[in-house]
C-alpha positions in Angstrom: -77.2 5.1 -20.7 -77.4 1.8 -18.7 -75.7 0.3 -21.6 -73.0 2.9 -21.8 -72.5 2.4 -17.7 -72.1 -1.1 -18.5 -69.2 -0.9 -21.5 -67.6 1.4 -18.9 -67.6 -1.1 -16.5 -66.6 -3.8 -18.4 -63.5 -1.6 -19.8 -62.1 -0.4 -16.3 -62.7 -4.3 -15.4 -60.6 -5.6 -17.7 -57.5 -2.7 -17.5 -57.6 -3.2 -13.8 -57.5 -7.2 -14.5 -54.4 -5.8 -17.0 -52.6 -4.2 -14.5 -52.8 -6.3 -11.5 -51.6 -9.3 -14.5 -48.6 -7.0 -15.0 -47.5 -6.5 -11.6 -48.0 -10.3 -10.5 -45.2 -10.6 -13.5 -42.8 -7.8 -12.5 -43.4 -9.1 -8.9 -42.2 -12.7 -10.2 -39.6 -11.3 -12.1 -38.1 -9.4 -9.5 -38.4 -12.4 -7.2 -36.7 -13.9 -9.7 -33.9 -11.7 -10.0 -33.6 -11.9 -6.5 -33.2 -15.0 -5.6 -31.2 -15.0 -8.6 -29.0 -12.5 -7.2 -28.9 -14.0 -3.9 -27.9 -17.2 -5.3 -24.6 -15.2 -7.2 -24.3 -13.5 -4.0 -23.9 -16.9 -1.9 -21.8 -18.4 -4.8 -19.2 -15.7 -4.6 -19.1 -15.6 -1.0 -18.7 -19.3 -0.9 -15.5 -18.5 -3.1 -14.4 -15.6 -0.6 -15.0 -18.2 2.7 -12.7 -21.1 0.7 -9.9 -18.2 0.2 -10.3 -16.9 3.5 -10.0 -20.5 5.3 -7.3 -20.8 2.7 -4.9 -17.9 4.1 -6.4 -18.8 7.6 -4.6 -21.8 7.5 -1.1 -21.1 6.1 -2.0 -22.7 2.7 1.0 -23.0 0.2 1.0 -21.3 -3.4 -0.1 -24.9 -4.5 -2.7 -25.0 -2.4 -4.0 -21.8 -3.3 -4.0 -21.9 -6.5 -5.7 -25.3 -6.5 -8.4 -23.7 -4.8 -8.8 -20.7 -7.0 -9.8 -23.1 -9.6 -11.3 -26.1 -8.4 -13.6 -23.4 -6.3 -14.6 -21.6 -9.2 -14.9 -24.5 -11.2 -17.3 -25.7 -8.7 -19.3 -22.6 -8.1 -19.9 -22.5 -11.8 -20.9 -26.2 -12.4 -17.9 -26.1 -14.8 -16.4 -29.4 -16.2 -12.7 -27.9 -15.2 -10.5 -24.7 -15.2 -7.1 -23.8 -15.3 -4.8 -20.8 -13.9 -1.7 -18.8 -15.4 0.5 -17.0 -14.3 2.6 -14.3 -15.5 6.2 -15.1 -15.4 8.8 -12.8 -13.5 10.1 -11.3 -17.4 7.0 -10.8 -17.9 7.2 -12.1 -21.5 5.1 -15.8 -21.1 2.4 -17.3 -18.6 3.3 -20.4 -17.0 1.0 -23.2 -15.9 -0.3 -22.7 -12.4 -2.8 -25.0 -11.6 -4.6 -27.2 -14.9 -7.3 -29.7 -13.4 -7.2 -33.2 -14.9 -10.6 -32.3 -16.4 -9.6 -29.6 -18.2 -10.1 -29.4 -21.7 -7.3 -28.4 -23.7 -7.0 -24.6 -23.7 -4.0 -24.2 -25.9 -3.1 -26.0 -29.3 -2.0 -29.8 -28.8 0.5 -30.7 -31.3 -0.4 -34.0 -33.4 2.3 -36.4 -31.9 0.9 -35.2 -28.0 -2.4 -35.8 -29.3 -1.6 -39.4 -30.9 0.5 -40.5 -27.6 -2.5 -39.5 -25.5 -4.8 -41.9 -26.9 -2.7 -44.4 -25.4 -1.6 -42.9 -22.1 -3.3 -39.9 -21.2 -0.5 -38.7 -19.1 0.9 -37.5 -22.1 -1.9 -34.6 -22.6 -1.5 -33.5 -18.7 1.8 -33.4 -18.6 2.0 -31.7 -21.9 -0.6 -28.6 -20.5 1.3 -28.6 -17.7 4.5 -27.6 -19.1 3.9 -25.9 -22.0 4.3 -21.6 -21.4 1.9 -19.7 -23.3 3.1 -16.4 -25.6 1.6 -13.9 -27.0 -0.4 -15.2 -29.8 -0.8 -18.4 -28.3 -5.3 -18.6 -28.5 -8.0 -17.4 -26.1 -5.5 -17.4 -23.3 -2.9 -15.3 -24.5 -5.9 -13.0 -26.1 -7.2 -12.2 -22.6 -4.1 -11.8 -21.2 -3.2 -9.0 -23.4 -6.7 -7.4 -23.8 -8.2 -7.3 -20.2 -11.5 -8.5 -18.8 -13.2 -11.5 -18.6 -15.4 -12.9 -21.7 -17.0 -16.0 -22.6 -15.5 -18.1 -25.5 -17.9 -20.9 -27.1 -17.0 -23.4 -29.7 -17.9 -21.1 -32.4 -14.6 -18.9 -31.6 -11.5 -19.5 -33.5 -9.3 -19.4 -30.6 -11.4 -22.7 -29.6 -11.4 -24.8 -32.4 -8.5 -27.3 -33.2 -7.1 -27.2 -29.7 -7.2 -31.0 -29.4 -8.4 -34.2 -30.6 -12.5 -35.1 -31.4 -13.7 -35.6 -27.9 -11.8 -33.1 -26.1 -12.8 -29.8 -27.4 -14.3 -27.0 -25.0 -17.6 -26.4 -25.9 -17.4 -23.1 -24.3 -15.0 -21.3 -21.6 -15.0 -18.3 -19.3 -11.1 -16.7 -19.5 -10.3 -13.8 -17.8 -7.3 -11.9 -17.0 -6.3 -11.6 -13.5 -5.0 -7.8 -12.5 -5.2 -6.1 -9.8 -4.1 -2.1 -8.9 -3.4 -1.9 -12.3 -0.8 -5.5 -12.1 -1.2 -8.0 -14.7 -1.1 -11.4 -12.7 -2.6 -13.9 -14.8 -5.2 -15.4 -16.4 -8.2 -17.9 -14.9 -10.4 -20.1 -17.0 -13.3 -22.5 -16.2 -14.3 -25.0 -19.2 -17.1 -27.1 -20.0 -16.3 -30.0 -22.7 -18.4 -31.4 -24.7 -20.0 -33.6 -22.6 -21.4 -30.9 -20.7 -23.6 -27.9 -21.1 -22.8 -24.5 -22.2 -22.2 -21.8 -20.0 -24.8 -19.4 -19.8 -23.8 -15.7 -20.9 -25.7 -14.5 -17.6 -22.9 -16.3 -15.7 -20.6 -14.3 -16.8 -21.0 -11.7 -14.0 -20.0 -14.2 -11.6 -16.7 -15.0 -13.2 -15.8 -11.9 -13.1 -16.3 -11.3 -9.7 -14.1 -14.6 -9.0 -11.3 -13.6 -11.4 -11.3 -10.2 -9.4 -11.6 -12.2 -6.1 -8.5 -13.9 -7.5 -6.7 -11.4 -8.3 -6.7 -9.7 -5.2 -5.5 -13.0 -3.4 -2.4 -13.6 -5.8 -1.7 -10.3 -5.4 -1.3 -10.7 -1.5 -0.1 -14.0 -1.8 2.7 -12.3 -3.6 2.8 -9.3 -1.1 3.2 -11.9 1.6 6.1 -14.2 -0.1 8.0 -10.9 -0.7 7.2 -10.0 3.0 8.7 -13.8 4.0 11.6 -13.4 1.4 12.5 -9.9 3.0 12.4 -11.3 6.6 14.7 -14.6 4.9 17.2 -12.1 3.2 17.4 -10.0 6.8 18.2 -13.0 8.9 20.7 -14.1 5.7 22.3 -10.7 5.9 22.6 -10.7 9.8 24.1 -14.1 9.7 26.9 -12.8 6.8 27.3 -9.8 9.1 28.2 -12.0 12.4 30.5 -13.9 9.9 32.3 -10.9 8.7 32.6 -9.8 12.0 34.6 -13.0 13.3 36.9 -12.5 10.3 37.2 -8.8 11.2 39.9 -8.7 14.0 38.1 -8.5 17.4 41.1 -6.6 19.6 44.3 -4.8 18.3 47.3 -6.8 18.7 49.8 -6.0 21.6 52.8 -4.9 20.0 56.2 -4.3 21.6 56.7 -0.7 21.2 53.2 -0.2 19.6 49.9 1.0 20.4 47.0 -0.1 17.9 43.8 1.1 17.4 41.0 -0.1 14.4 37.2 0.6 13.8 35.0 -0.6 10.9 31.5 1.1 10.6 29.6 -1.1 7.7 26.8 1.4 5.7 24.8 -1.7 5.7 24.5 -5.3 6.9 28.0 -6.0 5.5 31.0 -4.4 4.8 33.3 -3.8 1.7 35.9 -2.7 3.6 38.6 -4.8 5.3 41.4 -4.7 7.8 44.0 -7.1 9.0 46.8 -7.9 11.8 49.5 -10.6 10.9 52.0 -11.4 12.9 55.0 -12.3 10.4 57.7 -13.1 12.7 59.0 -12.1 16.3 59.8 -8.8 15.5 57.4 -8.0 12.2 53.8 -7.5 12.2 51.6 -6.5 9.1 48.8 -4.6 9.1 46.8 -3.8 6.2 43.1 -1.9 5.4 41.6 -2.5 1.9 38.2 -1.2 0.2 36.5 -3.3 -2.4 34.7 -0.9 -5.0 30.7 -1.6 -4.8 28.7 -2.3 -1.7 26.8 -5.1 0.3 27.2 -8.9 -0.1 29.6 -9.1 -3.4 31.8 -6.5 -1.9 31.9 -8.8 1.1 32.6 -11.4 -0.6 35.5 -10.1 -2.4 36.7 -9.1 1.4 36.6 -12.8 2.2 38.7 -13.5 -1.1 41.2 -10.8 0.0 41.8 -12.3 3.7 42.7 -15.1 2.6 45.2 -14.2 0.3 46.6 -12.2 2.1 47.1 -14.1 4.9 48.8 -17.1 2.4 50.7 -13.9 0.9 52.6 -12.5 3.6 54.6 -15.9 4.4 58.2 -15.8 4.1 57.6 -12.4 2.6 59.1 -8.7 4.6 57.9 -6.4 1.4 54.6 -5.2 1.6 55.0 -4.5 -2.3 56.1 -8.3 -2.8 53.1 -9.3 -0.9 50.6 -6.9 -2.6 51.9 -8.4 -5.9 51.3 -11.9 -4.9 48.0 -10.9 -3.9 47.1 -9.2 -7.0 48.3 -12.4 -8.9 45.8 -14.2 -7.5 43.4 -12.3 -7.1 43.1 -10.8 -10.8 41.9 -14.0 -12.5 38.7 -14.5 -10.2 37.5 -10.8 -10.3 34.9 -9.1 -12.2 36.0 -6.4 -15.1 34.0 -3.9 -13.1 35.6 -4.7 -9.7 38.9 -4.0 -7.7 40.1 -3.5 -4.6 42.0 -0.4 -3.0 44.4 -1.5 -0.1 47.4 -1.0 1.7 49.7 -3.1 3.3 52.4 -2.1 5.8 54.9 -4.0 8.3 55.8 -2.9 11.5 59.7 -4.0 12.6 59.9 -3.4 16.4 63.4 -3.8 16.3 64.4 -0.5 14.2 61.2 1.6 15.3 60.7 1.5 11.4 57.3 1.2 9.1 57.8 0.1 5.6 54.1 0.4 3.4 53.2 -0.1 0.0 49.7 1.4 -1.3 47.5 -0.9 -4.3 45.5 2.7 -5.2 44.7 3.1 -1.4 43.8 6.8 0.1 47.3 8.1 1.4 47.5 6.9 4.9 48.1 10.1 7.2 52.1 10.3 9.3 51.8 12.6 12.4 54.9 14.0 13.4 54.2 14.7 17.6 57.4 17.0 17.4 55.2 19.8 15.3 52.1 18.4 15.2 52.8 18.1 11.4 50.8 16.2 8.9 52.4 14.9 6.2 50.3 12.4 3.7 52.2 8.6 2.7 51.7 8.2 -0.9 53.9 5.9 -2.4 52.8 4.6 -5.9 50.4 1.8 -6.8 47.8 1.2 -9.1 44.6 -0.7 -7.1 44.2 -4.2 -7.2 43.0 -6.7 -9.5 42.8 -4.0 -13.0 46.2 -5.5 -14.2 47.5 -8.8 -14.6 50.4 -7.6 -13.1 52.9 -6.1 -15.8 52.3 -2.6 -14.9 51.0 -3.2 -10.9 54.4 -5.0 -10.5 56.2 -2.5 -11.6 54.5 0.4 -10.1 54.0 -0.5 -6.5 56.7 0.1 -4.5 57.8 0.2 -0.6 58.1 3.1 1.8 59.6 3.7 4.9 59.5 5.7 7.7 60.7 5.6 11.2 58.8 7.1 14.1 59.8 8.9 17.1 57.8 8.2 20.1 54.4 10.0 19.8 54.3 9.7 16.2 51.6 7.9 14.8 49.8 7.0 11.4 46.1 7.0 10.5 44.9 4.3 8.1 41.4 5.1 6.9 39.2 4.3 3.8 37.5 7.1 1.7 33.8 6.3 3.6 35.4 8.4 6.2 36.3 11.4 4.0 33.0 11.7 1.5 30.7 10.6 4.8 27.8 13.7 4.0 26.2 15.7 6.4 22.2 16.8 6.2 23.7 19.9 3.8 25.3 17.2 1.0 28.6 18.3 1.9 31.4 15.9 2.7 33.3 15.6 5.6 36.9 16.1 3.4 40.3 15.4 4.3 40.5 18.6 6.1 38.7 18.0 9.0 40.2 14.2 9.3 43.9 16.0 9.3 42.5 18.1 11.6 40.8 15.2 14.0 44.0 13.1 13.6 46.5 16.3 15.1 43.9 17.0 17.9 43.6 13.4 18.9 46.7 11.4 18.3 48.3 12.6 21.4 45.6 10.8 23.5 46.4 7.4 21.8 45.7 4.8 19.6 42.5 3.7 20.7 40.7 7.3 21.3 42.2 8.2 18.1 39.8 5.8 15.7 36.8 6.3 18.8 36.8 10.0 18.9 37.2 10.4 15.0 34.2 7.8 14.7 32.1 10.0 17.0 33.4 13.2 15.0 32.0 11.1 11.8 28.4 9.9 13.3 27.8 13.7 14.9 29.0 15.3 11.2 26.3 13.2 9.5 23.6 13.4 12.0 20.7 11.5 11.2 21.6 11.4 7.1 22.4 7.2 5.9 25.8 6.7 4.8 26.5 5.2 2.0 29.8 3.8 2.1 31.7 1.8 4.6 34.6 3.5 6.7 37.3 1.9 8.3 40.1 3.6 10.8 43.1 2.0 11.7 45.7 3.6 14.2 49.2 2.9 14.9 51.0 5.2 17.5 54.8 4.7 18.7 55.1 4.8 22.2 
């Protein structure tokens, strides 16, 4: 029995001896995987501090994108890396960032290859410049599958890149996205002077490449932030421009009062409006619309100024001067592009108005005698479709002569299709009707009461087309 106690003893010894073996192991390993983990930890937020100090400090794109590589290249003891980025079509990477001690990631053709041997130049500028497509080895592969892997010198993608000496002997390339964004695609080489990366590493480049990711992708937030604030301050400047070439005051006319307005939907206006003084007793007066919105509208407005102005010299027919106009104007237009506008002189001699309309709205006569309405609309064709065969021989002049009290309303269409919260427009109805119940009060509280009619029918829904009002009342 003593020897049976004994065995017993022996046994238990040696499974307790086992067990405490076994945990002194999974202790070490764990400590192992700790400090292992620790270590990854501190890398990556090594890579996080650089970026942060990087954005702290107003870096440029060059700058950050230098970091992004030389940091991870760094953190994983790599011989080099390089960063691509998706171009704006979407249809190539381009080369961000490649460090001089990169090894070739792309295929080097043979005459690059043979000129580097004797300047070296010749390889960076080469990887430097050179897109990558679809197709185009590891680094086109991870752009269009996803992830991050780890590419040795065993891969196809990684053999004949470059001349004996300058092979990877193994790469991390991943692709850069982020909410579901395709930005790029980050790689850190070693060459063959340097050791393989281990595949345990791997977990680390990946949390780089998505650490990356998220700071191109609010690098980019950020330019488009700086480029909206660039484009509002262009756009306000246009708009101060537009408004010196936009008359100021309404001319004092000898017999004539004159009232104009011009509400832009946006920064700029499409619409335009004019007062020339021809002669000592003439004065012109035109309103325009160029089809399309914002800044090449505005542009065409600019066109139109000045040939107008250059058009009406030596000239007493609006029709002859809309002709000149369209003569000139035609060649330097787009296909998809023209301009609605009328043009009318004022004689204050013979109380008379002569017009001519280029496809304009039909400016509005009101007769104070009846309080009658009656639409102008002599016939035109809008400027710059023809050449000038048919607009030649369709425009034509008009005249009427007003009593005192009578007046006209020049306006462009944003006034009659403004929209109220309901999607209906505010018509030519209710302009006829704003134009008999305010043209008795004059000129000026004409075009202001009609504007405040149009900002109180639309209410708090955007406009989305220019309106100009122009009225001329005979005193």
């Amino acid at each position: 029995m003593a020897t049976g106690l004994l065995i017993l003893f022996i046994l238990l010894t040696g499974y307790l001896g086992w067990v405490i073996r076994r945990q002194r192991q999974a202790f070490r390993t764990l400590t192992r995987e700790w400090r292992e983990l620790q270590t990854e930890e501190d890398r990556v937020f090594d890579f996080l501090h650089g970026l942060g100090e990087a954005f702290g400090g107003g870096a440029g794109r060059r700058e950050l994108h230098r970091l992004i590589v030389e940091s991870a290249a760094r953190i994983l003891n790599a011989h080099g890396g390089a960063l691509y980025l998706l171009d704006r079509s979407g249809e190539f990477l381009v080369p961000a960032f490649i460090s001089r001690t990169c090894a070739p990631l792309i295929a080097v053709p043979e005459h690059i290859r043979q000129q580097a041997t004797a300047n070296p130049v010749a390889l960076e500028s080469y990887l430097r410049l050179h897109p990558v497509h679809p197709g185009e080895g590891a680094i086109a592969r991870m752009w269009k599958e996803g992830g991050a892997r780890l590419f040795t010198f065993a891969d196809s993608e990684m053999t004949g890149l470059a001349a004996e000496g300058q092979q990877a002997n193994s790469a991390f390339i991943g692709c850069l996205s982020y909410r579901d964004k395709t930005l790029g695609v980050l790689a850190v080489v070693n060459g063959p002077m340097s050791s393989p990366f281990a595949p345990e590493d791997l977990k680390v480049f990946k949390a780089i490449a998505e650490q990356s990711a998220f700071a191109l992708f609010s690098e980019a937030v950020y330019l488009e932030a700086g480029e909206k604030r660039r484009l509002d301050s262009d756009l306000e400047t246009a708009r101060e421009i537009q408004s010196i070439l936009l008359p100021a005051t309404a001319p004092a006319i000898e017999g004539y009062e004159i009232g104009g307005i011009n509400i832009p939907a946006r920064h700029v206006s499409g619409d335009y409006f004019d007062y020339l003084r021809i002669n000592e007793h003439q004065w012109g007066i035109a309103i325009a619309d160029v089809s399309g919105k914002g800044i090449p509208a505005a542009l065409i407005t600019g066109m139109c100024r000045s040939l107008l102005r250059g058009a009406v010299v030596d000239s007493t027919s609006p029709a002859d001067t809309l002709r000149r106009v369209n003569r000139q104007l035609y060649p330097d237009i787009k296909e998809d592009m023209f301009v609605s506008m009328l043009y009318l002189i004022v004689d204050t001699r013979t109380s008379d108005v002569t017009l001519a309309r280029a496809g304009h709205d039909p400016p509005l006569l009101y007769r104070a005698a009846g309080r009658e309405i009656i639409p102008l609309s002599p016939p035109g064709v809008a400027v710059g479709i023809d050449s000038g065969d048919v607009f030649d021989r369709v425009v034509a002049d008009e005249t009427v002569t007003l009593a005192p009290g009578d007046g006209i309303l020049l306006y462009t269409d944003g006034a009659t299709e403004a929209l109220d919260q309901h999607g209906s427009e505010f018509g030519l109805a209710r302009l006829t009707q704003a134009v008999q119940a305010n043209a008795p009060k004059g000129a000026a509280a004409t075009v202001e009461n009609i504007a405040d009619e149009l900002r109180e029918f639309a209410g708090v829904v955007p406009q989305y087309d220019d309106i100009t009002l122009i009225s001329i009342r005979k005193l």
